[in-house]
N, C-alpha and C positions, 0 to 999 in steps of 0.2 A: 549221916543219917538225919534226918528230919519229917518234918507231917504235912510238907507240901515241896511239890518240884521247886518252884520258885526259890524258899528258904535252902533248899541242897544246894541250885545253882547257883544263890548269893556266897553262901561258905567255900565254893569248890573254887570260883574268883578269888577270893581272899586268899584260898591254899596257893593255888596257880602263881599271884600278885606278890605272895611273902616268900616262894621259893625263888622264884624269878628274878627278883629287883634287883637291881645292879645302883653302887653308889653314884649321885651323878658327878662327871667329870672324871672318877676314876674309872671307873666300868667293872671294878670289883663287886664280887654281890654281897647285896646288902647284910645278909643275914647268912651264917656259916654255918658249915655241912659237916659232922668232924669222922673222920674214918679213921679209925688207928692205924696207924702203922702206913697211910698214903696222904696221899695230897689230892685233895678236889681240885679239878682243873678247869672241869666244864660242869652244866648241866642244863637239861634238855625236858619239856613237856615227849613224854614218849610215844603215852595214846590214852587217848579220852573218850571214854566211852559213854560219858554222859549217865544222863539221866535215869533206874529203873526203881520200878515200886513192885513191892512183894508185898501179900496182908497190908496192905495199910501204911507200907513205911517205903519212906524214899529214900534213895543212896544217889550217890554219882559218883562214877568211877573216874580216875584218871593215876596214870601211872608217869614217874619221872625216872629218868634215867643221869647217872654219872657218871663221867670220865674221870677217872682216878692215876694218878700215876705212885710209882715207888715211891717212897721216903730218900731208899737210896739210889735212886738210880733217875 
């Protein structure tokens, strides 16, 4: 949330940027995702929906999704 499009768009970057990152040379991502009981395999921006303002306030949506597998299997 924020009190101008701009300022939302700048954080939602950031969000996008710190889930996303991958180490360079390894391709593992930079920053870890932890599920009990699985293993994060993948992850994916899912859908973005951007930009809305309600009263006064701004949001931006976006949603990520994860590929997880068993611990055991």
């Amino acid at each position: 949330m924020g009190t101008t499009a701009e300022q939302v768009s700048l954080h939602a970057d950031k969000v996008r940027a710190a889930f996303l990152a991958r180490k360079p040379g390894s391709g593992a991502f930079l920053n870890a995702v932890s599920v009990p009981g699985a293993r994060v395999i993948d992850r994916a921006l899912d859908q973005e929906d951007g930009t809305t303002v309600t009263s006064g306030t701004y949001t931006y949506v976006q949603r990520f999704a994860l590929t997880v597998s068993s611990m055991t299997g």
